[in-house]
Residue frames as qw, qx, qy, qz and C-alpha x, y, z in Angstrom:
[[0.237, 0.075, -0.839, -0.484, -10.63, -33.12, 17.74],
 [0.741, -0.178, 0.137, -0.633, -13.14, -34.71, 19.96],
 [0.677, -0.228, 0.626, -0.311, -13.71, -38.66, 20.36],
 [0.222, -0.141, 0.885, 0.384, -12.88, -41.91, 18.65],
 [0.434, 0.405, 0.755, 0.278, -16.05, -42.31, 17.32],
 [0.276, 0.788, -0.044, -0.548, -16.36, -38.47, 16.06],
 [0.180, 0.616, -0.651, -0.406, -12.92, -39.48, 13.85],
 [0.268, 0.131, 0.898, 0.322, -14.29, -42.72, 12.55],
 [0.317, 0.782, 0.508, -0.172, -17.51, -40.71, 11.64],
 [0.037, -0.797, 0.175, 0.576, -15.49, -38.15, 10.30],
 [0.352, -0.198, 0.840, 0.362, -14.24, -40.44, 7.82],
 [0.647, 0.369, -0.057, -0.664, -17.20, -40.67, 5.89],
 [0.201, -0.268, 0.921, 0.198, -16.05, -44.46, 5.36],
 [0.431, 0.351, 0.772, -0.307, -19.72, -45.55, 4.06],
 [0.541, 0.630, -0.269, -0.488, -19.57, -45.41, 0.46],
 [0.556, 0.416, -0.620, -0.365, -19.48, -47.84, -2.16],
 [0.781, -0.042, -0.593, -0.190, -19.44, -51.65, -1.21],
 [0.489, -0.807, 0.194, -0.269, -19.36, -52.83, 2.67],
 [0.277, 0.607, -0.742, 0.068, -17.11, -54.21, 3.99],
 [0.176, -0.130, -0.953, 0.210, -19.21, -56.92, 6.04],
 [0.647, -0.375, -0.371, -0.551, -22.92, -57.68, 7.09],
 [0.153, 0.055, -0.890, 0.427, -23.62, -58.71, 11.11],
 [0.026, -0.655, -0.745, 0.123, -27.09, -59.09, 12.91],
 [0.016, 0.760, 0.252, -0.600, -27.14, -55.43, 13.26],
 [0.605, 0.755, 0.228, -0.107, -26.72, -54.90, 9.43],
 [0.697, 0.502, -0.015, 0.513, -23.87, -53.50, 6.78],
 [0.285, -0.937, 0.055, 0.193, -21.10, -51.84, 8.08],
 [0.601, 0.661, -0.270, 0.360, -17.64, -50.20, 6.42],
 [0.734, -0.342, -0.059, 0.584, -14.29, -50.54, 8.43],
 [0.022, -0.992, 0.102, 0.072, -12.97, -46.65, 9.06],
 [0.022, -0.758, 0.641, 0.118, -9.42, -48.27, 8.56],
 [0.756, 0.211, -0.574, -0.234, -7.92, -51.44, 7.97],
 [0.764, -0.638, -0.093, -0.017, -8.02, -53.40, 10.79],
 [0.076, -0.852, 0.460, -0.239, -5.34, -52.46, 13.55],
 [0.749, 0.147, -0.626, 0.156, -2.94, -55.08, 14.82],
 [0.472, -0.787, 0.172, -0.359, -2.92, -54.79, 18.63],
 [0.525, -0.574, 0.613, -0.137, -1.05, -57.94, 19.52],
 [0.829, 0.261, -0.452, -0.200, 1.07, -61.21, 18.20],
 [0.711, -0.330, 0.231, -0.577, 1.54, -64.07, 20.04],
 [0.935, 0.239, 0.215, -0.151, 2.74, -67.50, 20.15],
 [0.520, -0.102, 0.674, 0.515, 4.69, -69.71, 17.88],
 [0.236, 0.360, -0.426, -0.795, 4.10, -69.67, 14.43],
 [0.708, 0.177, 0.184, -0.659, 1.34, -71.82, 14.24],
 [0.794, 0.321, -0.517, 0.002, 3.49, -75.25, 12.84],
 [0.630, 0.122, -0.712, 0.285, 4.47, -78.57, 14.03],
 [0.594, -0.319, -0.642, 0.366, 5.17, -78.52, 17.65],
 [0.094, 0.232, -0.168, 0.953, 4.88, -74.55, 18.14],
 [0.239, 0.574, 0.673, -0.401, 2.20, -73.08, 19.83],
 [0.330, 0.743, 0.527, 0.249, -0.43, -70.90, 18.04],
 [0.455, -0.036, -0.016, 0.889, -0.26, -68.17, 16.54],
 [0.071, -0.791, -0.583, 0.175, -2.56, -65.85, 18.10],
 [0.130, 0.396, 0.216, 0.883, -3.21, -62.21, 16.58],
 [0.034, 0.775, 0.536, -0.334, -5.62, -59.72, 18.11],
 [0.162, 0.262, 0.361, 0.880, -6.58, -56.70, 15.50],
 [0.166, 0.538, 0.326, -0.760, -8.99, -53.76, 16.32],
 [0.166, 0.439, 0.601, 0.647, -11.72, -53.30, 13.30],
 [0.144, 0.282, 0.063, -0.947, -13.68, -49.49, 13.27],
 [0.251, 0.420, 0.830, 0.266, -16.92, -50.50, 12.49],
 [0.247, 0.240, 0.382, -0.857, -19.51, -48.13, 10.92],
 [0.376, 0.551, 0.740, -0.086, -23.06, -49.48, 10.57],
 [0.156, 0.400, 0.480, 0.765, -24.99, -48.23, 8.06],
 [0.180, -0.785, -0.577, -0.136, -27.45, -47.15, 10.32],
 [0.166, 0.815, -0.188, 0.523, -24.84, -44.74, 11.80],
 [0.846, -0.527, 0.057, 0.066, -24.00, -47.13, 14.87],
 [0.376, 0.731, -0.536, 0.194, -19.95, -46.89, 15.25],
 [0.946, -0.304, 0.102, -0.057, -18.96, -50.19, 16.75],
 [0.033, 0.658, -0.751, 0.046, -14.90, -50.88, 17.99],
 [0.973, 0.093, 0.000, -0.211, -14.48, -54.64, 17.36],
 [0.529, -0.546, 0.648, -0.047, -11.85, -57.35, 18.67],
 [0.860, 0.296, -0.338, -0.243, -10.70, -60.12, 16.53],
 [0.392, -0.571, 0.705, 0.153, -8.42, -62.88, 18.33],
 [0.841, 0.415, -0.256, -0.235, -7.09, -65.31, 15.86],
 [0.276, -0.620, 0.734, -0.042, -5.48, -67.97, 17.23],
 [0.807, 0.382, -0.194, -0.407, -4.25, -70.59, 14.61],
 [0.558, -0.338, 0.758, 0.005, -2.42, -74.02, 14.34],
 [0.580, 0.240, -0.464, -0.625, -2.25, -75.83, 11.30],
 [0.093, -0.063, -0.992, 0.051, -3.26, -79.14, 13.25],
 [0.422, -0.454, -0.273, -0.736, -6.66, -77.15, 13.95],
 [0.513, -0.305, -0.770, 0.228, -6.49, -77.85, 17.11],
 [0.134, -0.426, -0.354, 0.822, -7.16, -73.81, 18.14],
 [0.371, 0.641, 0.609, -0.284, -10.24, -73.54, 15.64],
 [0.426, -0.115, 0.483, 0.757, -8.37, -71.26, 13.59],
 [0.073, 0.773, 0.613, 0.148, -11.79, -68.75, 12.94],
 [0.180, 0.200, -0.246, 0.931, -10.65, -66.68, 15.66],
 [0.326, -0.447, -0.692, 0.464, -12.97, -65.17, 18.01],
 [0.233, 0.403, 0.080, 0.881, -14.56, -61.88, 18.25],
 [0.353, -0.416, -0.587, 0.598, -15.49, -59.43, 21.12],
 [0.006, 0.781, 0.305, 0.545, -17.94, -56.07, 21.01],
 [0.451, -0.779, -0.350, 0.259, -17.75, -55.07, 24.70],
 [0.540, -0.146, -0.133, 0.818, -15.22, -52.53, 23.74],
 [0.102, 0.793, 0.449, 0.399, -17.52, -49.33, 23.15],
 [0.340, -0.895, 0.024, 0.288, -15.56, -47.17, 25.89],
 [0.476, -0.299, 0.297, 0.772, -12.76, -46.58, 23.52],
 [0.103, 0.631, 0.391, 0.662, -15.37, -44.44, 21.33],
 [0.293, -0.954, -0.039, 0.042, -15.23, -41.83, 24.54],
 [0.696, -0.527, 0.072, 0.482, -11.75, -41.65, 24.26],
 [0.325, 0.936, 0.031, -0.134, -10.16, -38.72, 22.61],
 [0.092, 0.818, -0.537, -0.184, -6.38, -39.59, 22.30],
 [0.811, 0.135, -0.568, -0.044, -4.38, -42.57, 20.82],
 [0.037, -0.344, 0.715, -0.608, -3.18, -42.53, 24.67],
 [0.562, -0.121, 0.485, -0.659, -6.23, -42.85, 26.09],
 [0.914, 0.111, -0.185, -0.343, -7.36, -45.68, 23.58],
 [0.478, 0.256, -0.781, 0.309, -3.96, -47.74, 24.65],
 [0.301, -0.295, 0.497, -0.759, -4.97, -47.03, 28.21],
 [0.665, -0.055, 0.288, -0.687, -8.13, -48.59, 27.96],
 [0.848, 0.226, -0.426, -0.223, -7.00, -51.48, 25.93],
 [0.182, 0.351, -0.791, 0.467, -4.11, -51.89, 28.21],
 [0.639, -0.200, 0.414, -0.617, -7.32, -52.76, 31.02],
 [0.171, -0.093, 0.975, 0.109, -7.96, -56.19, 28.62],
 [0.537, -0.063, -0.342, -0.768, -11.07, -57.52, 27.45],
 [0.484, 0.002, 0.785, -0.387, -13.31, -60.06, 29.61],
 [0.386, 0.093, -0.852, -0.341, -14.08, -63.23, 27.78],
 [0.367, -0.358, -0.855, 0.078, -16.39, -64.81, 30.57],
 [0.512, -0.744, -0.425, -0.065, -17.63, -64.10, 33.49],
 [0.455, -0.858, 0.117, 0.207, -14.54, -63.60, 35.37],
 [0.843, 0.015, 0.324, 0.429, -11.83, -64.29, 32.85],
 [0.193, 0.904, -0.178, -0.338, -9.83, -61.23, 30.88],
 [0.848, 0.459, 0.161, 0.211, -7.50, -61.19, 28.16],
 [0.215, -0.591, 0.230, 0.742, -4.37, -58.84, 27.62],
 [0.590, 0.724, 0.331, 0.132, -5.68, -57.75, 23.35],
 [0.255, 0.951, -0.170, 0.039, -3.06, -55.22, 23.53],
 [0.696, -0.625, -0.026, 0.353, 1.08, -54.53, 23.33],
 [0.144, -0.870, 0.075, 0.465, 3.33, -52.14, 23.40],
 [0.608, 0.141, 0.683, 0.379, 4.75, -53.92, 20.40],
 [0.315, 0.507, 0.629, 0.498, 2.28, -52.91, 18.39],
 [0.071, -0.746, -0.250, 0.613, 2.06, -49.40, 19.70],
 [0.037, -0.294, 0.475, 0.829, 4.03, -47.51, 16.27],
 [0.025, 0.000, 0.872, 0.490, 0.78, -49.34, 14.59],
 [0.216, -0.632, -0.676, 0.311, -1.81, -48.13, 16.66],
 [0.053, 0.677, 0.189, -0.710, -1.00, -44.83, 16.99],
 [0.301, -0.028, 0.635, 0.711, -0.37, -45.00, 13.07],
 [0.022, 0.455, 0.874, 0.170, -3.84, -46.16, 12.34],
 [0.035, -0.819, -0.565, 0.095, -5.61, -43.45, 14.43],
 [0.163, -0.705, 0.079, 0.685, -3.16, -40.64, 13.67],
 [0.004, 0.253, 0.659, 0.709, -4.00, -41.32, 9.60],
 [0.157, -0.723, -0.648, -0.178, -7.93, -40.94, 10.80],
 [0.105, -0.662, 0.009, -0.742, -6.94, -37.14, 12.16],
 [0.799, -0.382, -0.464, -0.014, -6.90, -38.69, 15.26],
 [0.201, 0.841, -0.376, 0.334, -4.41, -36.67, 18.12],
 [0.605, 0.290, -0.618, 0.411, -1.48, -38.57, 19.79],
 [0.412, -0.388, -0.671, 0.479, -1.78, -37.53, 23.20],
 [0.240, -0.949, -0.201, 0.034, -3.31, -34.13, 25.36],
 [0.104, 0.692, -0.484, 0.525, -0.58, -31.45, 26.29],
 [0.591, 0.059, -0.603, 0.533, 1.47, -32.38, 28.64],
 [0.350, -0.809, -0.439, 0.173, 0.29, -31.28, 32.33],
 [0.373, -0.658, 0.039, 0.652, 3.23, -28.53, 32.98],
 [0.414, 0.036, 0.324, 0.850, 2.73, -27.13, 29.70],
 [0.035, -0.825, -0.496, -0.269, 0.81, -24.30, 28.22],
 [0.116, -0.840, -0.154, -0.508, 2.30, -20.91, 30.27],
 [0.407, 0.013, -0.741, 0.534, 3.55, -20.16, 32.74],
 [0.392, -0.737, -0.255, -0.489, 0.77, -18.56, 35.90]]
């Protein structure tokens, strides 16, 4: 197949109305955003928040293909902003070529600071993950090392 951003190009997702506008201009979501992780209480009374993290497939109009982080972590005392957060550094999961290799690399986390990381991903939400990119033509994993022949 080739690489995550081949199958979000592949998509041809950049028709009719966008789906959002950022400094870097209009861009359409190759899927609906992915659920990577949930978190938390349920976001009432004495619970903690309830904190989401969702993968969005951006593609710019200009033909830029941008993986994007959302954390949403809400409370209805608003005491966890309740906007959510969002995070670009992920652009090494457009070199990756299987829904393996994109868990992999989420599994690593995402750095919020300087020295600070996150965990955006679990295994939870794997069946939804691999959904997402195995609708976009996306392939599940490589052959297996010992397969293929025997030599």
């Amino acid at each position: 197949m080739g690489t995550l951003k081949e199958a979000v190009e592949l998509t041809k997702c950049r028709t009719g109305k966008a789906d959002g506008t950022t400094k870097r201009g209009a861009y359409w979501l190759a899927c609906d955003p992915i659920i990577l992780r949930r978190a938390g209480g349920d976001g009432i009374g004495q619970s903690a928040a309830d904190i989401t993290w969702t993968l969005e497939l951006r593609h710019f109009r200009g033909g830029e293909v941008r993986p994007t982080l959302h954390k949403d972590a809400s409370h209805q005392n608003g005491a966890h902003g309740g906007a959510g957060d969002w995070y670009y550094g992920m652009e090494g999961l457009l070199d990756c070529g299987t829904v393996e290799e994109v868990v992999v690399a989420l599994k690593a986390g995402v750095k919020l600071g300087r020295d600070d990381m996150d965990t955006c991903y679990s295994d939870r939400c794997f069946d939804k993950v691999r959904g997402a990119l195995v609708a976009l033509g996306f392939p599940e994993a490589a052959p297996g090392p010992d397969e293929g022949g025997a030599q």
